[in-house]
PQR file of N, CA, C, O and H, with PARSE charges and radii, in Angstrom:
ATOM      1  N   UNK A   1      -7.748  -7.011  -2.782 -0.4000 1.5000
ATOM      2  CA  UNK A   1      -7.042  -5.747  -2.799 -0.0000 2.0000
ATOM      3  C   UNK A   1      -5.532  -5.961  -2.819  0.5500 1.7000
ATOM      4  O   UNK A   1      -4.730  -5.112  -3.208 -0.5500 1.4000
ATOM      5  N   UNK A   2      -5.145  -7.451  -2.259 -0.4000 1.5000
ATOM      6  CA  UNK A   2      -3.489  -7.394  -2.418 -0.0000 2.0000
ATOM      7  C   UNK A   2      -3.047  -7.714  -3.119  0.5500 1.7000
ATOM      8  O   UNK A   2      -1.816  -7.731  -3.082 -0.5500 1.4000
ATOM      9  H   UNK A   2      -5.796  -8.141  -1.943  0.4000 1.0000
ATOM     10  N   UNK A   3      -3.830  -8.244  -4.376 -0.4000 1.5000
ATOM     11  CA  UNK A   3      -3.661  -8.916  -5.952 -0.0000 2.0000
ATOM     12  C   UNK A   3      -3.538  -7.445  -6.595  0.5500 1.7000
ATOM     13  O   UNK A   3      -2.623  -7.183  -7.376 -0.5500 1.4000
ATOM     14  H   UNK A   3      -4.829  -8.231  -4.406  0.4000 1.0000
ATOM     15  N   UNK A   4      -4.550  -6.464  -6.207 -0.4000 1.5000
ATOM     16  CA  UNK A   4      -4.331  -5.172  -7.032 -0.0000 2.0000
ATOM     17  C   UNK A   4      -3.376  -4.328  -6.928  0.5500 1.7000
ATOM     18  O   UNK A   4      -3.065  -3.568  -7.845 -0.5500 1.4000
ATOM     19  H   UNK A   4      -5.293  -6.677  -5.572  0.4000 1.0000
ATOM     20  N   UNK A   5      -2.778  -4.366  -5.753 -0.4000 1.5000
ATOM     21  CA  UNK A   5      -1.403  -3.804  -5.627 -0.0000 2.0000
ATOM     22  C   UNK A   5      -0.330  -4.135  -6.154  0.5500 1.7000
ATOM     23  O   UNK A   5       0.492  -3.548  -6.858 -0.5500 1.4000
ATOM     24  H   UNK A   5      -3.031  -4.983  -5.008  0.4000 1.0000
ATOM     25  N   UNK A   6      -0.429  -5.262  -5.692 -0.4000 1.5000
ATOM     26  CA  UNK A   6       0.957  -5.855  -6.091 -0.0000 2.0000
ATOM     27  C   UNK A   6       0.846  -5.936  -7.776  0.5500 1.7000
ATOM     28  O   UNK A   6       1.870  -5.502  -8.304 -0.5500 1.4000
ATOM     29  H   UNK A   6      -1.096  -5.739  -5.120  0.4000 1.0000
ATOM     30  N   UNK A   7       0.091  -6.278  -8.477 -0.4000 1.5000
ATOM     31  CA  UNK A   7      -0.296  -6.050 -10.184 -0.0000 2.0000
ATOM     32  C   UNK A   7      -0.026  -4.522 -10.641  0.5500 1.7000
ATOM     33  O   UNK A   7       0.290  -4.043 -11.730 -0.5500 1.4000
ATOM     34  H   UNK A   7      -0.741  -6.631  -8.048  0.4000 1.0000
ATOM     35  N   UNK A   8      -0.318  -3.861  -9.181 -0.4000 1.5000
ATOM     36  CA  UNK A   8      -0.260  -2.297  -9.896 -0.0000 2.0000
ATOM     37  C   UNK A   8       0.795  -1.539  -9.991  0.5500 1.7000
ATOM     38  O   UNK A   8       0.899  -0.425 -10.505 -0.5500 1.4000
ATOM     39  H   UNK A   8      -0.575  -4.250  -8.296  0.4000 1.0000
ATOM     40  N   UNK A   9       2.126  -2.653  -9.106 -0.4000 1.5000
ATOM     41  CA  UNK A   9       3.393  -2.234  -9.238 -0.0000 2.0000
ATOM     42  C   UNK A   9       3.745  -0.835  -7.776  0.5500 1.7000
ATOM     43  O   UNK A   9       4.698  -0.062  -7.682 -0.5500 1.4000
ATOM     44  H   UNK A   9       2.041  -3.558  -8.688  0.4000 1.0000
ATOM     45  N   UNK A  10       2.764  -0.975  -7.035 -0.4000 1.5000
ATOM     46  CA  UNK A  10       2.456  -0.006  -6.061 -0.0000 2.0000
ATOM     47  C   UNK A  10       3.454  -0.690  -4.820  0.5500 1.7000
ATOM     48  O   UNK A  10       4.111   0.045  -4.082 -0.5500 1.4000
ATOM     49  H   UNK A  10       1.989  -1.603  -7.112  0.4000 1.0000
ATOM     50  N   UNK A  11       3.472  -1.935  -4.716 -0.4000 1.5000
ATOM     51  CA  UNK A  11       4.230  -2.730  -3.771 -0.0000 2.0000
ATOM     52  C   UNK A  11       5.093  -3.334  -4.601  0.5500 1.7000
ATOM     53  O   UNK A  11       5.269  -3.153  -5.806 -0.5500 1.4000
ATOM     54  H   UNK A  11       2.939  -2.531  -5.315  0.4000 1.0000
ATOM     55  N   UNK A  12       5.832  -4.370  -3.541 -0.4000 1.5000
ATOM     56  CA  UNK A  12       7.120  -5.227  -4.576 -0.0000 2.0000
ATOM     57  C   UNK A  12       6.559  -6.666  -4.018  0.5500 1.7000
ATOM     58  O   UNK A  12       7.181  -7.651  -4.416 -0.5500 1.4000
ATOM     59  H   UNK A  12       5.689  -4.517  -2.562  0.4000 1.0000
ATOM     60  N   UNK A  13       5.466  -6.885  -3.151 -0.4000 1.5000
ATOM     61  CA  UNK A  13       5.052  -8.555  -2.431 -0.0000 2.0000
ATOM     62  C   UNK A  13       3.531  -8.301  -1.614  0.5500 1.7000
ATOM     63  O   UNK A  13       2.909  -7.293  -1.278 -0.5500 1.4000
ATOM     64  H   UNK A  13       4.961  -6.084  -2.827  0.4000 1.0000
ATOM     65  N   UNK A  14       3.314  -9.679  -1.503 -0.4000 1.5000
ATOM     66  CA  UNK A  14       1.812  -9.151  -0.856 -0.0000 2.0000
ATOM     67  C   UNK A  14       1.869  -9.291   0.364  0.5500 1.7000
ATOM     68  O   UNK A  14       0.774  -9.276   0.927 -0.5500 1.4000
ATOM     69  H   UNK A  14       3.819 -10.498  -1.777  0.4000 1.0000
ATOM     70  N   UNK A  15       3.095  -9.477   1.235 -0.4000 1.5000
ATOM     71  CA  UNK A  15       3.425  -8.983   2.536 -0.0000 2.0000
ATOM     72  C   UNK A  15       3.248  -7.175   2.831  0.5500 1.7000
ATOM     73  O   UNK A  15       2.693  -6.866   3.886 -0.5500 1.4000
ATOM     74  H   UNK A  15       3.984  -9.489   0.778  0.4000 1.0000
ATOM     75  N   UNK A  16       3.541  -6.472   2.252 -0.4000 1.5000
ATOM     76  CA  UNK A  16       4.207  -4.866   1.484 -0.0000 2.0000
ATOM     77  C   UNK A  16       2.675  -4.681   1.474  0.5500 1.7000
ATOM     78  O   UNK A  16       2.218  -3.751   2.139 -0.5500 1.4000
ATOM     79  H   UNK A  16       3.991  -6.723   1.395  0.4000 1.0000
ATOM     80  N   UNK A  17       1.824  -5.496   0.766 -0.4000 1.5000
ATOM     81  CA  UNK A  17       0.561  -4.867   0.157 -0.0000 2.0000
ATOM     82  C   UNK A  17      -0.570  -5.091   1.997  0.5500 1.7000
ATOM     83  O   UNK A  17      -1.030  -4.095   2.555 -0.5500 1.4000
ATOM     84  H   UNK A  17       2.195  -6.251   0.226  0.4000 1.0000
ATOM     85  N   UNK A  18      -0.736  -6.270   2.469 -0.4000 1.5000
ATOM     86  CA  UNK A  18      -1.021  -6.179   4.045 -0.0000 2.0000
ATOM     87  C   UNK A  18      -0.648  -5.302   4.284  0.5500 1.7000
ATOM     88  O   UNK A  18      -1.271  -4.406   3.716 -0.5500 1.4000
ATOM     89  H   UNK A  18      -0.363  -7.080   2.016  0.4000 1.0000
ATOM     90  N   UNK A  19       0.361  -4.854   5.067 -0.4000 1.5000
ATOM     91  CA  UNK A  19       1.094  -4.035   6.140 -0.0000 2.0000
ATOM     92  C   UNK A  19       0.240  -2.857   5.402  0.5500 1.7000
ATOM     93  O   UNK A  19      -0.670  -2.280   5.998 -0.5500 1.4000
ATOM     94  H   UNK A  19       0.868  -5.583   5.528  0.4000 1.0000
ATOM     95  N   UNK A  20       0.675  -2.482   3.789 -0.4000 1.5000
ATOM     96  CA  UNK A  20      -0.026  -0.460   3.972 -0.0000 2.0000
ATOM     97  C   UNK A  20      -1.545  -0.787   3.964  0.5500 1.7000
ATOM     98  O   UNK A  20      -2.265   0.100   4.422 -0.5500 1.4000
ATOM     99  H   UNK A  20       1.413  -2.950   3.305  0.4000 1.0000
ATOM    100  N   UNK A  21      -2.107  -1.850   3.544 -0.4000 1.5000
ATOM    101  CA  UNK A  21      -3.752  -1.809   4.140 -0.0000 2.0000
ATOM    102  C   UNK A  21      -4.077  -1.879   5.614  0.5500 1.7000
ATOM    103  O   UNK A  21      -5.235  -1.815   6.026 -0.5500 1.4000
ATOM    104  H   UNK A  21      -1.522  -2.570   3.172  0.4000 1.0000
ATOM    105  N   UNK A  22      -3.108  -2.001   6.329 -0.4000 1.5000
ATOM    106  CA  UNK A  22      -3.632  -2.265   7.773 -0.0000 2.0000
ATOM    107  C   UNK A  22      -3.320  -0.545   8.339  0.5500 1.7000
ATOM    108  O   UNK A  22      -3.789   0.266   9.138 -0.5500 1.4000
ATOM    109  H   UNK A  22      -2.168  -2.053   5.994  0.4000 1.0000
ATOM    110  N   UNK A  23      -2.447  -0.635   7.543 -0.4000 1.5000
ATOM    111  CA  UNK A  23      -1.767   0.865   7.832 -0.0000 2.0000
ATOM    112  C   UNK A  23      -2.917   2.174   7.759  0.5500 1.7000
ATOM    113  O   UNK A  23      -2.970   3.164   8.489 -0.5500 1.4000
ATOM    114  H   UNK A  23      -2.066  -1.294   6.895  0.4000 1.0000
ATOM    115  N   UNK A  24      -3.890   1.758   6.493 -0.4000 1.5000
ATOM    116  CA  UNK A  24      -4.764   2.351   6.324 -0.0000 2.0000
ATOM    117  C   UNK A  24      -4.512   3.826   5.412  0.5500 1.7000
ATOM    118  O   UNK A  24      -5.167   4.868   5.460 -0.5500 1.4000
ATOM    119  H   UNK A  24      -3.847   0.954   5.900  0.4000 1.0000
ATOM    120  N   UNK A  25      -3.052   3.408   4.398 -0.4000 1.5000
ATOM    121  CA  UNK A  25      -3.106   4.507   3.444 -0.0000 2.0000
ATOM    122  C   UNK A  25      -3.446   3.994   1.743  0.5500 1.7000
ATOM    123  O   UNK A  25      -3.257   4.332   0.575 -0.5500 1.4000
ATOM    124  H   UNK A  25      -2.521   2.562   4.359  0.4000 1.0000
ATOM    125  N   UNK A  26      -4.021   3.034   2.517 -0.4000 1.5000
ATOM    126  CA  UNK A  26      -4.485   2.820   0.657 -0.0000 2.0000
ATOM    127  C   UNK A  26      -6.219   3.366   0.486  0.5500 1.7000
ATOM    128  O   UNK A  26      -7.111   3.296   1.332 -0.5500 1.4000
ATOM    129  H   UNK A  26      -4.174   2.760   3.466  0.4000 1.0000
ATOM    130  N   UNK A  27      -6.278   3.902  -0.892 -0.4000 1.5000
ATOM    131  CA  UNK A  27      -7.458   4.575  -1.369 -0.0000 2.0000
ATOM    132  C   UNK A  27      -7.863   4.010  -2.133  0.5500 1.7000
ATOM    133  O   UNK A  27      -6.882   3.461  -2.635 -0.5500 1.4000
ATOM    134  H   UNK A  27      -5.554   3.959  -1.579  0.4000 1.0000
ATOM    135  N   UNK A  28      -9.044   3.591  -2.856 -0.4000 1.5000
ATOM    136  CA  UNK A  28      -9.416   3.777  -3.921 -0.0000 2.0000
ATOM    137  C   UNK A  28     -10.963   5.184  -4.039  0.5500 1.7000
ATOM    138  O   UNK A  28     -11.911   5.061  -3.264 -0.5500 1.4000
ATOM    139  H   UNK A  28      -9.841   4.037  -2.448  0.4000 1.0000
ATOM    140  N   UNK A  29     -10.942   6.028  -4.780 -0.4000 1.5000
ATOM    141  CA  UNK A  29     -12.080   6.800  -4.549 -0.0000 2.0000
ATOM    142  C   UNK A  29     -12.055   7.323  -2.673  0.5500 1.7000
ATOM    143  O   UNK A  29     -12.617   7.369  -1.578 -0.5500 1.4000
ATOM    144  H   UNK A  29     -10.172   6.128  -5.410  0.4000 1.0000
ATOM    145  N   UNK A  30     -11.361   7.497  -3.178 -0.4000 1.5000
ATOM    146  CA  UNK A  30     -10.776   8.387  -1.339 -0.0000 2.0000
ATOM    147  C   UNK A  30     -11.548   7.490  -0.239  0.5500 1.7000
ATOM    148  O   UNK A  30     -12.108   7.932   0.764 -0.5500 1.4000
ATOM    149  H   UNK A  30     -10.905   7.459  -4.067  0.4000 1.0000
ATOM    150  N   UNK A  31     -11.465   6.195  -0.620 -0.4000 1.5000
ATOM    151  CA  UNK A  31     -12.194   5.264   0.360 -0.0000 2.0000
ATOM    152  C   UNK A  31     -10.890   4.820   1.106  0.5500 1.7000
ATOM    153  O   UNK A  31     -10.004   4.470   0.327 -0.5500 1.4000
ATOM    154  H   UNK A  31     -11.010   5.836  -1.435  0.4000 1.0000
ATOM    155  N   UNK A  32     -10.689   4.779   1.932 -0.4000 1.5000
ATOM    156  CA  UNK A  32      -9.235   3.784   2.724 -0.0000 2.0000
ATOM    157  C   UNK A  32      -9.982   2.368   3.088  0.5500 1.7000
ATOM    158  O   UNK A  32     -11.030   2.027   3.636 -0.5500 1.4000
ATOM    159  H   UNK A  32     -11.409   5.063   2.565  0.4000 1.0000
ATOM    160  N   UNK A  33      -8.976   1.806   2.543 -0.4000 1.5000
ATOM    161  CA  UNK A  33      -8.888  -0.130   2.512 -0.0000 2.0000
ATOM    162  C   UNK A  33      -8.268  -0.263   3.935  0.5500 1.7000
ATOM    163  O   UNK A  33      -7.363   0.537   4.171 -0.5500 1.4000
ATOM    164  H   UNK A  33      -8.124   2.083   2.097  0.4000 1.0000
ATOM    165  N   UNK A  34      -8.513  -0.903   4.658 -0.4000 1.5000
ATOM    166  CA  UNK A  34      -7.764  -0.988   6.313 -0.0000 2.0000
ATOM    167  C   UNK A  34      -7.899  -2.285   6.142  0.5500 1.7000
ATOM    168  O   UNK A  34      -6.839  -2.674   6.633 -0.5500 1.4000
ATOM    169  H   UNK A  34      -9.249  -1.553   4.467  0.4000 1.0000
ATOM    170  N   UNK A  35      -8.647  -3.556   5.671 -0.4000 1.5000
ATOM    171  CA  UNK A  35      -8.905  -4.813   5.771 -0.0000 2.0000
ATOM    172  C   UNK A  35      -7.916  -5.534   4.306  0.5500 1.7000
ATOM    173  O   UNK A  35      -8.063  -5.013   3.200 -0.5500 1.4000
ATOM    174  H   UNK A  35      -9.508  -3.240   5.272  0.4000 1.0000
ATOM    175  N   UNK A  36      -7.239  -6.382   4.435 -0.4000 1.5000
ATOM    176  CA  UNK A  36      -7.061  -6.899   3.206 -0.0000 2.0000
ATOM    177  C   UNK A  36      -7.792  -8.294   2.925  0.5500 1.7000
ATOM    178  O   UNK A  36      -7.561  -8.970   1.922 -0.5500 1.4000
ATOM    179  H   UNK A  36      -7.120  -6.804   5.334  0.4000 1.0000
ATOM    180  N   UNK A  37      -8.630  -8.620   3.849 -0.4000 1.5000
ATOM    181  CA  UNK A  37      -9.706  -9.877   3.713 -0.0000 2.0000
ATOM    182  C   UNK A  37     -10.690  -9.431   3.513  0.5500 1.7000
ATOM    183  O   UNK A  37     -11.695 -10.143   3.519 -0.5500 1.4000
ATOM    184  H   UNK A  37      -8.818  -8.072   4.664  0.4000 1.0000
ATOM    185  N   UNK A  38     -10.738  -8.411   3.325 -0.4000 1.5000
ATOM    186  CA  UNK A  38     -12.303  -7.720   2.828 -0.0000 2.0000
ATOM    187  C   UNK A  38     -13.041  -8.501   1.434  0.5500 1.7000
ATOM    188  O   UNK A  38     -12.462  -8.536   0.348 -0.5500 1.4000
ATOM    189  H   UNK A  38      -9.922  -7.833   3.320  0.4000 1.0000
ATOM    190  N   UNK A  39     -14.346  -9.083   1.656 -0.4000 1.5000
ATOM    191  CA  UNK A  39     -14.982  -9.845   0.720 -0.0000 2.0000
ATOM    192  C   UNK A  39     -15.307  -8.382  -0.160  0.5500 1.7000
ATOM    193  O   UNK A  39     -15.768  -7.393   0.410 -0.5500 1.4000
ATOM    194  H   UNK A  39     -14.817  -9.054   2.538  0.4000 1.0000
ATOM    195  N   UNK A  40     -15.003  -8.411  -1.588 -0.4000 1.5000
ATOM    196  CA  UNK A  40     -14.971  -7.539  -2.492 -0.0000 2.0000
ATOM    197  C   UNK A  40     -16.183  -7.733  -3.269  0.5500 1.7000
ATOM    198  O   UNK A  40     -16.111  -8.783  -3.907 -0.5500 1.4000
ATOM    199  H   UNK A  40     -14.629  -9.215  -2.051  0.4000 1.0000
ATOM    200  N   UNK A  41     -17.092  -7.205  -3.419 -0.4000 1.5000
ATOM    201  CA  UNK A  41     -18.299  -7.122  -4.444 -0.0000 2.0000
ATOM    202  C   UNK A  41     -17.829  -5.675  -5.405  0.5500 1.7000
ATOM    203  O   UNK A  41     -16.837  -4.955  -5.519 -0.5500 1.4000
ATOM    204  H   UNK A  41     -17.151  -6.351  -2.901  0.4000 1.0000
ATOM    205  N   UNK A  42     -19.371  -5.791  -6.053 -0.4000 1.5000
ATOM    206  CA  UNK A  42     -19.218  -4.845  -7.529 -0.0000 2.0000
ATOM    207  C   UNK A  42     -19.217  -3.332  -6.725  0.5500 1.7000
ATOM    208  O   UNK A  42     -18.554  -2.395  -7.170 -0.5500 1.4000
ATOM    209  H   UNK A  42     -20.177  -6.376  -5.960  0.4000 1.0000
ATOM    210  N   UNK A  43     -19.945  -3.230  -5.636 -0.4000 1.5000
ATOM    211  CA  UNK A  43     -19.932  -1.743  -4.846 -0.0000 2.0000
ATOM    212  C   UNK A  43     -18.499  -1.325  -4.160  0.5500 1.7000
ATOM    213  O   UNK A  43     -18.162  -0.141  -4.158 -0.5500 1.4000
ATOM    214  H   UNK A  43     -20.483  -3.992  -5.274  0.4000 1.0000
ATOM    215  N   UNK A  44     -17.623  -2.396  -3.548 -0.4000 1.5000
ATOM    216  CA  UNK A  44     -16.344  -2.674  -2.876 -0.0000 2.0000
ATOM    217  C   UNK A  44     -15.294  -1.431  -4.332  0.5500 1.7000
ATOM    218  O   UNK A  44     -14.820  -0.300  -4.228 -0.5500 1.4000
ATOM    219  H   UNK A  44     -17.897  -3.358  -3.550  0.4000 1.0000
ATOM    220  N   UNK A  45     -15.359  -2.597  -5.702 -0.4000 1.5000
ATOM    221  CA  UNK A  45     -14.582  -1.823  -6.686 -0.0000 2.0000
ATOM    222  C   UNK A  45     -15.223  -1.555  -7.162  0.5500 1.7000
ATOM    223  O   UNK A  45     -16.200  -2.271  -7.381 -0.5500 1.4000
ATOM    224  H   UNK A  45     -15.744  -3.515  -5.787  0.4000 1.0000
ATOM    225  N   UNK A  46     -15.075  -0.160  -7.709 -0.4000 1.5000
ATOM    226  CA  UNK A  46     -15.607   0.498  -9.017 -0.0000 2.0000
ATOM    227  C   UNK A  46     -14.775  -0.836 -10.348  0.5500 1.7000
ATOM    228  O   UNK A  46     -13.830  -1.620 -10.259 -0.5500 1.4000
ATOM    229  H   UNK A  46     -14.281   0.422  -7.531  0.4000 1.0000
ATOM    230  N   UNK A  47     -15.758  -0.484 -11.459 -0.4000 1.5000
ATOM    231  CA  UNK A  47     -15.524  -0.664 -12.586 -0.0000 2.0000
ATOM    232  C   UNK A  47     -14.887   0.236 -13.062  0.5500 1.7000
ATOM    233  O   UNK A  47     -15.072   1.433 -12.844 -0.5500 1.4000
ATOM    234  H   UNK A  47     -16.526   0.153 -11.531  0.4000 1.0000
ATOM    235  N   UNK A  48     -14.007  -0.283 -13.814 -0.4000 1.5000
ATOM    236  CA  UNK A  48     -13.374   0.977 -15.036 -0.0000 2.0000
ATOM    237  C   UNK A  48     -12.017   1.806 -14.515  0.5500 1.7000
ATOM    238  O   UNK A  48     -11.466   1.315 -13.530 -0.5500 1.4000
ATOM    239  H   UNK A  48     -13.857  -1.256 -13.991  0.4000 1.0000
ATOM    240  N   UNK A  49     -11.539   2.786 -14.978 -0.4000 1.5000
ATOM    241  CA  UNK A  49     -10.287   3.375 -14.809 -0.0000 2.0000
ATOM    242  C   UNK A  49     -10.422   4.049 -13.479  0.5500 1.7000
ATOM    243  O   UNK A  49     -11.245   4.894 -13.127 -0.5500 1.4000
ATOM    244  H   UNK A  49     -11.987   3.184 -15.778  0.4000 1.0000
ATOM    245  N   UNK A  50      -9.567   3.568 -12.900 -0.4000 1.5000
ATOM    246  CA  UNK A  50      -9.401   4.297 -11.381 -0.0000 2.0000
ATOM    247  C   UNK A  50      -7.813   4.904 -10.730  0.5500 1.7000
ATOM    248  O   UNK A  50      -6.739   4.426 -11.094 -0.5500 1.4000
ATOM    249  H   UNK A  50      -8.898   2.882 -13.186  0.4000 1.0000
ATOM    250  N   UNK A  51      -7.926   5.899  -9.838 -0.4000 1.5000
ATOM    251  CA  UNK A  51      -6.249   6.155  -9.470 -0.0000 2.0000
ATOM    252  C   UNK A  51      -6.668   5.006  -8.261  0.5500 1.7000
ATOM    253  O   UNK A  51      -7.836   4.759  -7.960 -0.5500 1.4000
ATOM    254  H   UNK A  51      -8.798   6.288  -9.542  0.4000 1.0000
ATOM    255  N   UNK A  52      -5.485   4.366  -7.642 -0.4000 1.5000
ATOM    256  CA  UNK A  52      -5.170   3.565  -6.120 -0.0000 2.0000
ATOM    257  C   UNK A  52      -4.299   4.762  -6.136  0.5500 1.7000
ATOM    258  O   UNK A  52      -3.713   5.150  -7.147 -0.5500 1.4000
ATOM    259  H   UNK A  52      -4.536   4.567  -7.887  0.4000 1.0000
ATOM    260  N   UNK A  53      -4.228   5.415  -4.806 -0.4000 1.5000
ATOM    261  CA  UNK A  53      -3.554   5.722  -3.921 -0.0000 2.0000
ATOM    262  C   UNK A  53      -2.835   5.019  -2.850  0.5500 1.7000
ATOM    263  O   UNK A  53      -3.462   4.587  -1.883 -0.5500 1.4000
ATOM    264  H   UNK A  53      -4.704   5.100  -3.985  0.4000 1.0000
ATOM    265  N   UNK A  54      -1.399   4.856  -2.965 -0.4000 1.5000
ATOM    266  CA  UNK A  54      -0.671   4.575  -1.767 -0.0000 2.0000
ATOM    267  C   UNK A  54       0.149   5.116  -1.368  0.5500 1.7000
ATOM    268  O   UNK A  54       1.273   5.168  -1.868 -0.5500 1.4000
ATOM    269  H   UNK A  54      -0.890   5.207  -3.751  0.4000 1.0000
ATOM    270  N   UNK A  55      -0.319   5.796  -0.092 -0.4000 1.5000
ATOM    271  CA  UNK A  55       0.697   6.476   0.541 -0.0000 2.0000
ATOM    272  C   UNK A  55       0.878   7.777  -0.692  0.5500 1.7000
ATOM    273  O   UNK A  55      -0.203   8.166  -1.134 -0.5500 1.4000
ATOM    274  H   UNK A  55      -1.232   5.754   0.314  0.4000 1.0000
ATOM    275  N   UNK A  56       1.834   8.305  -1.135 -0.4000 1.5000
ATOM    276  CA  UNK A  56       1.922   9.492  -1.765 -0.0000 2.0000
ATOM    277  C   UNK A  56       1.863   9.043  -3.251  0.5500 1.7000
ATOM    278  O   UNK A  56       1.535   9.666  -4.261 -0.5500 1.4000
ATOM    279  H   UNK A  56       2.712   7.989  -0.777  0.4000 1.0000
ATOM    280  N   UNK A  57       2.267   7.819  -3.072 -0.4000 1.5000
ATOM    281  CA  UNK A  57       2.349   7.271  -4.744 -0.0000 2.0000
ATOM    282  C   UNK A  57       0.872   6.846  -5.069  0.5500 1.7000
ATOM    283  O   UNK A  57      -0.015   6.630  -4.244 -0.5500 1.4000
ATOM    284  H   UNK A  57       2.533   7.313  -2.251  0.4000 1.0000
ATOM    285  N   UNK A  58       0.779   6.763  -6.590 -0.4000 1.5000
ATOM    286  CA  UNK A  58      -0.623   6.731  -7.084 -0.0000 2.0000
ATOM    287  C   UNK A  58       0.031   6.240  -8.488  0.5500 1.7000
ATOM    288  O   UNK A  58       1.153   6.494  -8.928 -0.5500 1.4000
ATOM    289  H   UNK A  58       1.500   6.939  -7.260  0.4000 1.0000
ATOM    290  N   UNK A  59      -1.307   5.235  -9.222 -0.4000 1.5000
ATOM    291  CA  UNK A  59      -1.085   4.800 -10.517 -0.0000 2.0000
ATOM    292  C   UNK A  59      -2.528   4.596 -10.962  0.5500 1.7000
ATOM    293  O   UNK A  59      -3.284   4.432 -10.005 -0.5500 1.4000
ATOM    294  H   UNK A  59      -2.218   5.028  -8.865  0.4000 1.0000
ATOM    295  N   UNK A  60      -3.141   4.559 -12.219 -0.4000 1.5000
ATOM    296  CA  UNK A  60      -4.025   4.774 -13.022 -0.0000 2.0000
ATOM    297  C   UNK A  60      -4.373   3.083 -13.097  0.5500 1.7000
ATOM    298  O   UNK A  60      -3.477   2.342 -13.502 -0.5500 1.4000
ATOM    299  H   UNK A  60      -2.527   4.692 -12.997  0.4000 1.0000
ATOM    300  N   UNK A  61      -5.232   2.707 -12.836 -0.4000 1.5000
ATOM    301  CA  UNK A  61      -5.512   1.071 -13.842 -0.0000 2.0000
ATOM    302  C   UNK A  61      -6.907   0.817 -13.861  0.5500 1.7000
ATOM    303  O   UNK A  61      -7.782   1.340 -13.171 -0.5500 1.4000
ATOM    304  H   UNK A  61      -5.960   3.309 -12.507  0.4000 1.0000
ATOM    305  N   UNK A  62      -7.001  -0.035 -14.721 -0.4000 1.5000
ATOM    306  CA  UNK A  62      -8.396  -0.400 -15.090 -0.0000 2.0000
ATOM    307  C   UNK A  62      -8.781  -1.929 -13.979  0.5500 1.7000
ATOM    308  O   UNK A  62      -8.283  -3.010 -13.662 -0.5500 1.4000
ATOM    309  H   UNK A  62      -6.290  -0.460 -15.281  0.4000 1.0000
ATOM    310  N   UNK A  63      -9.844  -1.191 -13.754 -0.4000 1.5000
ATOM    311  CA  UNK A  63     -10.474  -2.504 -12.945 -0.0000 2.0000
ATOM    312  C   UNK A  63     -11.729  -2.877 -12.987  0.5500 1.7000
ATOM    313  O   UNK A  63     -12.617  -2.028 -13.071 -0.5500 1.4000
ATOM    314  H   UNK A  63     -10.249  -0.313 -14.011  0.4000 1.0000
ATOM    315  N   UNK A  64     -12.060  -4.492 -12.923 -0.4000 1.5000
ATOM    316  CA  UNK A  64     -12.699  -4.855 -13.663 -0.0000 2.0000
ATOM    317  C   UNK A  64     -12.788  -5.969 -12.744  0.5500 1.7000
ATOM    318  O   UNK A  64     -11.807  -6.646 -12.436 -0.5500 1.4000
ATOM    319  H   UNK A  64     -11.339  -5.181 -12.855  0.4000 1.0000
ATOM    320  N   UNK A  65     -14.346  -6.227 -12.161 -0.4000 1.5000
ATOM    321  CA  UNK A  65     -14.772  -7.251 -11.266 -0.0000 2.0000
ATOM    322  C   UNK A  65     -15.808  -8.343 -11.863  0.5500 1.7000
ATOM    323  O   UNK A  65     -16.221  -9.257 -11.149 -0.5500 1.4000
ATOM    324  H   UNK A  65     -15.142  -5.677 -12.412  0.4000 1.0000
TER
END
């Protein structure tokens, strides 16, 4: 999840990308990410075009596990 942030231009480092997952305002599918060691399977991410939500900001990307 801190590879996808920081790729998604949502953060500026993957220090930035920790801190708002612990923080617990990141979304994907109105799910909140609170872990950034979270072991990620195919159920974890959707496939395909998704918004991330952070915090008020939001960006569109394709994801692909």
């Amino acid at each position: 999840m801190v590879d996808i942030l920081k790729h998604s231009g949502l953060v500026e480092s993957c220090s930035e990308a920790r801190r708002k997952i612990s923080e617990g305002i990141v979304k994907i599918r109105n799910r909140v990410w609170k872990n950034h060691c979270q072991v990620s399977t195919n159920e974890d991410i959707p496939q395909g075009w998704e918004f991330i939500h952070c915090g008020k900001d939001k960006v569109l990307v394709k994801l692909k596990f």
